[in-house]
C-alpha positions as CSV (number, residue, x, y, z in Angstrom):
1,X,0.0,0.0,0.0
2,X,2.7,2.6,1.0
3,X,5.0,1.6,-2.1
4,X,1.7,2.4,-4.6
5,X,1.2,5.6,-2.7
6,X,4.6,6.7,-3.1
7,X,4.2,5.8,-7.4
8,X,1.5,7.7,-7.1
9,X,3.2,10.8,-5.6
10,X,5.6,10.4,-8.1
11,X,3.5,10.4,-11.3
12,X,1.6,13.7,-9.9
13,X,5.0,15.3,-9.7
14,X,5.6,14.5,-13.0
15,X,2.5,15.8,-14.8
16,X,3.0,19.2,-12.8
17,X,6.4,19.3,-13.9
18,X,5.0,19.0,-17.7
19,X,3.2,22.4,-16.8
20,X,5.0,25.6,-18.5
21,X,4.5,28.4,-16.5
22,X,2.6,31.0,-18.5
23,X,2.7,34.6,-18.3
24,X,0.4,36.5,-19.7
25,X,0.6,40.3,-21.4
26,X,-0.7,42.8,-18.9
27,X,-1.6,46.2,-21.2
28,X,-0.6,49.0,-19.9
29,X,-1.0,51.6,-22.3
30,X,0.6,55.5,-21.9
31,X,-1.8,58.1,-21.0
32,X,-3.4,60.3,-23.9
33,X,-4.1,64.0,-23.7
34,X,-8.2,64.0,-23.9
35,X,-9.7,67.2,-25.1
36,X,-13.3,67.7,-24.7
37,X,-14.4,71.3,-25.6
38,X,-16.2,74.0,-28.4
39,X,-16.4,77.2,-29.3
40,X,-20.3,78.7,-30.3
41,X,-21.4,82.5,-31.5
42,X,-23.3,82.3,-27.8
43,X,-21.7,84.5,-24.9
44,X,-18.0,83.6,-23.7
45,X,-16.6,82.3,-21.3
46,X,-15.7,79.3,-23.2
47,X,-15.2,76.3,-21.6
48,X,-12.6,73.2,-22.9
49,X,-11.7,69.9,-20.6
50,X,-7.7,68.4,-20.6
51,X,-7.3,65.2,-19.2
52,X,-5.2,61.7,-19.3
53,X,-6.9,58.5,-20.5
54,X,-7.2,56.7,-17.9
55,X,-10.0,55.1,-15.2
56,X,-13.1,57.8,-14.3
57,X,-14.5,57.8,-10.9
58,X,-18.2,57.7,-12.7
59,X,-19.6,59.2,-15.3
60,X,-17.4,62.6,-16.8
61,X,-15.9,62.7,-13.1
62,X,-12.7,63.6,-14.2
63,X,-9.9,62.9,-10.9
64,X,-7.7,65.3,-10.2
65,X,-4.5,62.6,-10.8
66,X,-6.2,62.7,-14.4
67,X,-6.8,66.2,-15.2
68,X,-3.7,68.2,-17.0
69,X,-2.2,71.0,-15.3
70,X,-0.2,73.7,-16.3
71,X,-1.0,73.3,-20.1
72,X,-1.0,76.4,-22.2
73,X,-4.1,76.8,-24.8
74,X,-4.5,79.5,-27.2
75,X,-7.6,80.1,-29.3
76,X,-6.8,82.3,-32.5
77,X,-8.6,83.5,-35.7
78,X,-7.5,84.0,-39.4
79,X,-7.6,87.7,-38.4
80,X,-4.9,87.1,-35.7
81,X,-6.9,87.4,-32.5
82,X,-6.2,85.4,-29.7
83,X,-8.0,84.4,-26.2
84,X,-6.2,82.1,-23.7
85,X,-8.1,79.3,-21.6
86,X,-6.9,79.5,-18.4
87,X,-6.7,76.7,-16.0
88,X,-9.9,76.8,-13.4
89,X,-8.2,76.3,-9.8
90,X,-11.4,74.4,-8.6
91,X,-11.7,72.3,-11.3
92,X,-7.8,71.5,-12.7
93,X,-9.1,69.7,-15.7
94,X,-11.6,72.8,-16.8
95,X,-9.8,75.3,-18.9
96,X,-11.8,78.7,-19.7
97,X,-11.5,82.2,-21.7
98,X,-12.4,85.0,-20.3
99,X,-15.8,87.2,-20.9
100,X,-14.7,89.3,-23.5
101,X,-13.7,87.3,-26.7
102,X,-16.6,86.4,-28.7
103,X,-16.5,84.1,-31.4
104,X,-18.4,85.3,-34.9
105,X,-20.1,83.2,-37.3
106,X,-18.5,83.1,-40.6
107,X,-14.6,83.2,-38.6
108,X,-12.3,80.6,-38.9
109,X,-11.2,79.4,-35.3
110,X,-7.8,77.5,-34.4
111,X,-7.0,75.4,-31.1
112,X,-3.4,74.9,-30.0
113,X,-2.5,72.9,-26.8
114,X,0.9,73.4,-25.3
115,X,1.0,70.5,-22.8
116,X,3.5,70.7,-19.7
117,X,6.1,67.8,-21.5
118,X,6.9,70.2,-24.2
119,X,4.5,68.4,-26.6
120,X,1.9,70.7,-29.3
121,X,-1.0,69.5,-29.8
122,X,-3.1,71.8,-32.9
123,X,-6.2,71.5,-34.8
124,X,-6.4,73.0,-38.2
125,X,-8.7,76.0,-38.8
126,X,-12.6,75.9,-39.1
127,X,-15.5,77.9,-40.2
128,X,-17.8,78.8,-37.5
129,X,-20.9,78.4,-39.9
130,X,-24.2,79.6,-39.4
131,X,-27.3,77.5,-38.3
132,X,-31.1,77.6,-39.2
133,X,-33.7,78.9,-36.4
134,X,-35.5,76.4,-34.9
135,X,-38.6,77.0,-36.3
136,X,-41.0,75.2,-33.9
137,X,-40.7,73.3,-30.3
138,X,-43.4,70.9,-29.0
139,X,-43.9,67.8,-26.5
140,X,-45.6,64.5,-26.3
141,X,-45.6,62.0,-23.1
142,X,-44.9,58.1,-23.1
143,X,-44.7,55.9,-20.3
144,X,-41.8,57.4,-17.6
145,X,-40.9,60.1,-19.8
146,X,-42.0,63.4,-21.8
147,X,-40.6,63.3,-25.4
148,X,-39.4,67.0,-26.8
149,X,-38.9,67.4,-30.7
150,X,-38.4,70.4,-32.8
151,X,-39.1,71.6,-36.1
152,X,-36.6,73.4,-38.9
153,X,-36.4,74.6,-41.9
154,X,-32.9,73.3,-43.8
155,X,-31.3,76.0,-46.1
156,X,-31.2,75.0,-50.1
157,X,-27.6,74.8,-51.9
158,X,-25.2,74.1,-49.3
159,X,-24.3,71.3,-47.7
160,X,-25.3,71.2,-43.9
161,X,-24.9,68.9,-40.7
162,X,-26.5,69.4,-37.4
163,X,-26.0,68.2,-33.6
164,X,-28.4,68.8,-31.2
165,X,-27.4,69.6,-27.4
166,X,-30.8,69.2,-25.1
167,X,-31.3,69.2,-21.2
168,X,-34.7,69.9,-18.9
169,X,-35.2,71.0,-16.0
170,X,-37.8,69.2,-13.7
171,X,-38.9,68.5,-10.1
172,X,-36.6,65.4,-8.3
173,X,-37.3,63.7,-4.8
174,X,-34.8,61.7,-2.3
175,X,-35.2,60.1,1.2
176,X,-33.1,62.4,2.7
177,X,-29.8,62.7,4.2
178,X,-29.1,59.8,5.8
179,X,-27.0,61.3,8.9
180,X,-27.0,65.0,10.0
181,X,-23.1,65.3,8.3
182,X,-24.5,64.7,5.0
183,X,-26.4,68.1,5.0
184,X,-26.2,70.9,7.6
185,X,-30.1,71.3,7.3
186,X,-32.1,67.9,7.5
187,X,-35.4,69.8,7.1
188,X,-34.1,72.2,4.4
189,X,-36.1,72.9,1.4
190,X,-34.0,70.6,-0.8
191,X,-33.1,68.1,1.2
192,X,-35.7,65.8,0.2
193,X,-36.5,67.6,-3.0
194,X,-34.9,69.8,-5.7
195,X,-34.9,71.3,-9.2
196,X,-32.4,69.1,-11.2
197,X,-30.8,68.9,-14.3
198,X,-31.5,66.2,-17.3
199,X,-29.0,66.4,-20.1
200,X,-29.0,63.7,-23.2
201,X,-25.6,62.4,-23.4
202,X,-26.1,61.5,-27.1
203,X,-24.8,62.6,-30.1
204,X,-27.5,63.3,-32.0
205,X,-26.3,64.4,-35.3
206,X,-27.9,64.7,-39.1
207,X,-26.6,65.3,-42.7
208,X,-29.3,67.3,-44.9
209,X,-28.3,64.7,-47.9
210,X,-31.1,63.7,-48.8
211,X,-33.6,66.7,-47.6
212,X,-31.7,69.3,-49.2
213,X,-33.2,72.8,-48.9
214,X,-36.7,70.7,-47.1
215,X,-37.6,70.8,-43.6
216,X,-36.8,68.6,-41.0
217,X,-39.8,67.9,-39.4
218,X,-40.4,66.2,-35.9
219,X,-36.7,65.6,-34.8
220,X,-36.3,63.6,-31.5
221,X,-34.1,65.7,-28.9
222,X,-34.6,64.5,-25.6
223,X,-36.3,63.0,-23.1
224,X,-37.3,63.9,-19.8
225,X,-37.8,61.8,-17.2
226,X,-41.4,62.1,-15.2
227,X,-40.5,62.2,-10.9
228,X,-43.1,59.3,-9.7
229,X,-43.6,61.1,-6.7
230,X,-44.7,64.4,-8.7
231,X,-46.0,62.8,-12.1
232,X,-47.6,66.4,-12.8
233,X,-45.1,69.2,-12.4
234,X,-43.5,71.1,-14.7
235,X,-40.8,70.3,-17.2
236,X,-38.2,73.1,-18.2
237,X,-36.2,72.0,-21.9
238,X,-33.6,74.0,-23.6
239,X,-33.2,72.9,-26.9
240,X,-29.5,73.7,-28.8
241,X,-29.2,73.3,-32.6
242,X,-25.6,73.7,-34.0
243,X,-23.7,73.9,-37.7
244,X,-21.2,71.3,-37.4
245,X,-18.6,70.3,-40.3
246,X,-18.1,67.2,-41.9
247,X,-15.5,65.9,-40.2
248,X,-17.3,66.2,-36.7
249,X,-20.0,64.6,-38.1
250,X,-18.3,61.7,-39.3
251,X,-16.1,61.6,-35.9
252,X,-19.6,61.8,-33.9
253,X,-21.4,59.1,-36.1
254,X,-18.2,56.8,-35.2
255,X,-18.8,57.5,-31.3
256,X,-22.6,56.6,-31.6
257,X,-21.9,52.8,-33.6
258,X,-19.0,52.3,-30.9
259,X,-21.7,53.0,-28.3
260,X,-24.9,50.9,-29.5
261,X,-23.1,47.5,-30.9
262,X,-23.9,44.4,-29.3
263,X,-21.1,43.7,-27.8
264,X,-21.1,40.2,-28.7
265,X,-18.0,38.1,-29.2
266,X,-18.4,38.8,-33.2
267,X,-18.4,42.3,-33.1
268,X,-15.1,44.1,-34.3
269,X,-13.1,44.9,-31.5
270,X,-13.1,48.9,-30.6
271,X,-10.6,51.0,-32.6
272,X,-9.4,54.5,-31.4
273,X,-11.7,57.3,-33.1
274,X,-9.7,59.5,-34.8
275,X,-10.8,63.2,-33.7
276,X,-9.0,66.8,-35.2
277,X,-6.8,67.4,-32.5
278,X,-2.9,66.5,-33.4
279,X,0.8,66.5,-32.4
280,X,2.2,69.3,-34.3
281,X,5.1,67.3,-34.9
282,X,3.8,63.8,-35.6
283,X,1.1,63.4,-37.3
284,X,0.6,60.2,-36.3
285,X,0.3,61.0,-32.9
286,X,-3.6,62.2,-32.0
287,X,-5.3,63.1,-29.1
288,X,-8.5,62.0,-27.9
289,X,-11.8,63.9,-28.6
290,X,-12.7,66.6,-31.5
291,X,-12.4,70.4,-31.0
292,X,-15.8,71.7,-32.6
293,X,-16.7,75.3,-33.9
294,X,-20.3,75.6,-34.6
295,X,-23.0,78.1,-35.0
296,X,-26.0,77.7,-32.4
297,X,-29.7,78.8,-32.3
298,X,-31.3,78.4,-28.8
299,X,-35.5,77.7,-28.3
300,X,-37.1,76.8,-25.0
301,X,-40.5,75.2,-23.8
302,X,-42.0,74.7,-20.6
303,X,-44.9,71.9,-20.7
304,X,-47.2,70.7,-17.9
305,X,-47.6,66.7,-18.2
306,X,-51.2,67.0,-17.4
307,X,-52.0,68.9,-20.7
308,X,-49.7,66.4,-23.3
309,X,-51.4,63.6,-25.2
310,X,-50.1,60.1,-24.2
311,X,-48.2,58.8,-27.2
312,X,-47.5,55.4,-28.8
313,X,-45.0,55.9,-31.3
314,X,-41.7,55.1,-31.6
315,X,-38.9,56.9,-30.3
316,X,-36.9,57.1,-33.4
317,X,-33.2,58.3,-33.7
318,X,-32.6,58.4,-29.8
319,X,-33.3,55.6,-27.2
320,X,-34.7,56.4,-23.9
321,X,-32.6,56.9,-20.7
322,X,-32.5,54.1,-18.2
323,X,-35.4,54.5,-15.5
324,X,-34.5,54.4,-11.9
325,X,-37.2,52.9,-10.2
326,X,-35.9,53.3,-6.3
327,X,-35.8,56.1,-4.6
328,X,-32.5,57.4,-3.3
329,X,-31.2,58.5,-0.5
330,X,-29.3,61.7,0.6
331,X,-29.4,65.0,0.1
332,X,-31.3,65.8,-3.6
333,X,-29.4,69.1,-4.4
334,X,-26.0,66.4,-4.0
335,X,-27.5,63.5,-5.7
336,X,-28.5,65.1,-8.6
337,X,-27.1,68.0,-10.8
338,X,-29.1,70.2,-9.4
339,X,-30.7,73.7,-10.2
340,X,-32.2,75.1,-7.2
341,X,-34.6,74.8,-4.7
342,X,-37.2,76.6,-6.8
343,X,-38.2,76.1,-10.8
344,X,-37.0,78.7,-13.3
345,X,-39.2,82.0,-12.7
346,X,-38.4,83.0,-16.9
347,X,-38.2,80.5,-19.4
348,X,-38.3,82.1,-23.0
């Protein structure tokens, strides 16, 4: 019995010592510059966002191990005037120009990044082109959400892309602070209940090629989410419609197919999305984002669930947030973007 056990011990030894010790690749890619940033004809300051690739707390929290600092960014025209963005000392990663340079529609605008390594990052001039009113604003409801589209008119002979920027305003409820650190007043007026921000996230971008010169009629832009606990109060939307170029289309249209695949084992792997902003020295060497210059009209609506028809059509062209169903705890004005403890007084 002992002489078998020992054979066995010795045959396990030598299947283990038939084992080839693998090791595998860790990646461990350098950190790229991220740009995230635009310049509009709407009032200055203008805001732009440096930071390394790299892991996010949540969301666009951008750490302060990730933001850039120290970089030097210059905004110039074909005319030779110039506006630095200076480096926010709240908020390291948010550069910003000051309140007196205005860009102009029909300008040509031109970013370059001086980055604290001695690097130049540049992206090539572009026409800040003008945009189309919104012609028309209007609202439907469907099941956890009111639906806000908008009406335009597209200009004949020219060639013309769009992006949309969208956010509401509307009523938003919490438990409560959980202890009496997380708020200095418990029984405060937003403690338990606030104005706050909803912004659509998605790039929602169109090419007039094949409405030339027609109108876009009943465009998707955003969708606002309806509080359970106040299913009637009021919704406050801002609607932005921008001139964007070709290129940002194309680099935008890229960022939404990465976003909405699958992600099945058959899918293409993820490549980098090539964006405008370069190495002035190698062209081969990009950074991450796109630098836009765009021309922007502005409408606003404020709707009152209770007086929308209840709709059953498709949302077409942008797909619904995802619903939180719980309520949360702690303080509302700190779990959400917040606006205030009381709705907008003007909305026009």
């Amino acid at each position: 019995m002992k002489k078998n056990i020992i054979l066995l011990f010795l045959a396990v030894m030598m299947q283990l010592s038939c084992i080839e010790e693998l090791e595998l690749p860790y990646r461990n890619e350098e950190p790229i510059l991220v740009v995230d940033g635009e310049v509009t004809n709407e009032a200055p300051p203008y805001n732009l966002r440096l930071s390394y690739s790299g892991k996010f707390v949540s969301g666009s929290i951008i750490t302060s191990n990730l933001a850039v600092n120290g970089a030097r960014v210059i905004l110039s025209d074909e005319k030779g005037n110039s506006v630095r963005f200076k480096q926010n000392i709240y908020e390291p990663a948010l550069y910003q120009t000051d309140a007196k340079f205005r860009c102009e529609i029909g300008r040509t605008y031109a970013l370059r990044i001086e980055m604290p390594d001695g690097k130049v990052y540049i992206t090539k001039p572009q026409l800040m082109k003008d945009v189309s009113p919104i012609t028309n604003i209007y609202a439907n409801k469907i099941k956890n959400f009111i639906r806000f589209y908008i009406d335009t008119k597209d200009p004949a002979n020219s060639v013309d892309y769009y992006r949309w920027k969208s956010y509401s305003i509307s009523l938003k409820s919490t438990i409560g602070p959980s202890n009496s650190n997380e708020s200095g007043n418990a029984n405060g007026t937003c403690s338990t209940s606030c104005w706050a921000y909803n912004r659509e996230d998605a790039a929602n971008i169109f090419s007039d090629r094949y409405i030339n010169g027609n109108e876009i009629k009943k465009r998707l832009v955003l969708f606002s989410p309806i509080e359970e606990t106040a299913p009637l109060s009021r919704h406050y939307a801002e609607v932005k419609q921008m001139s964007i170029s070709q290129e940002a289309y194309l680099f935008w249209q890229q960022y939404e197919e990465q976003k909405t695949r699958t992600g099945s084992i058959f899918d293409p792997l993820p490549a980098t999305i090539i964006g405008n902003i370069v190495n002035e020295k190698n062209d081969k060497d990009f950074a991450l984002g796109f630098f836009g210059v765009s021309g922007v009209t502005t409408k606003r609506l404020m709707v009152e669930p209770a007086n929308l028809s209840f709709s059953t059509e498709e949302s077409i062209n942008l797909r619904p947030p995802v619903v939180v169903t719980t309520r949360l705890s702690g303080n509302c004005e700190t779990t959400y973007p917040s606006y205030g403890c009381t709705p907008p007084v003007e909305w026009k």
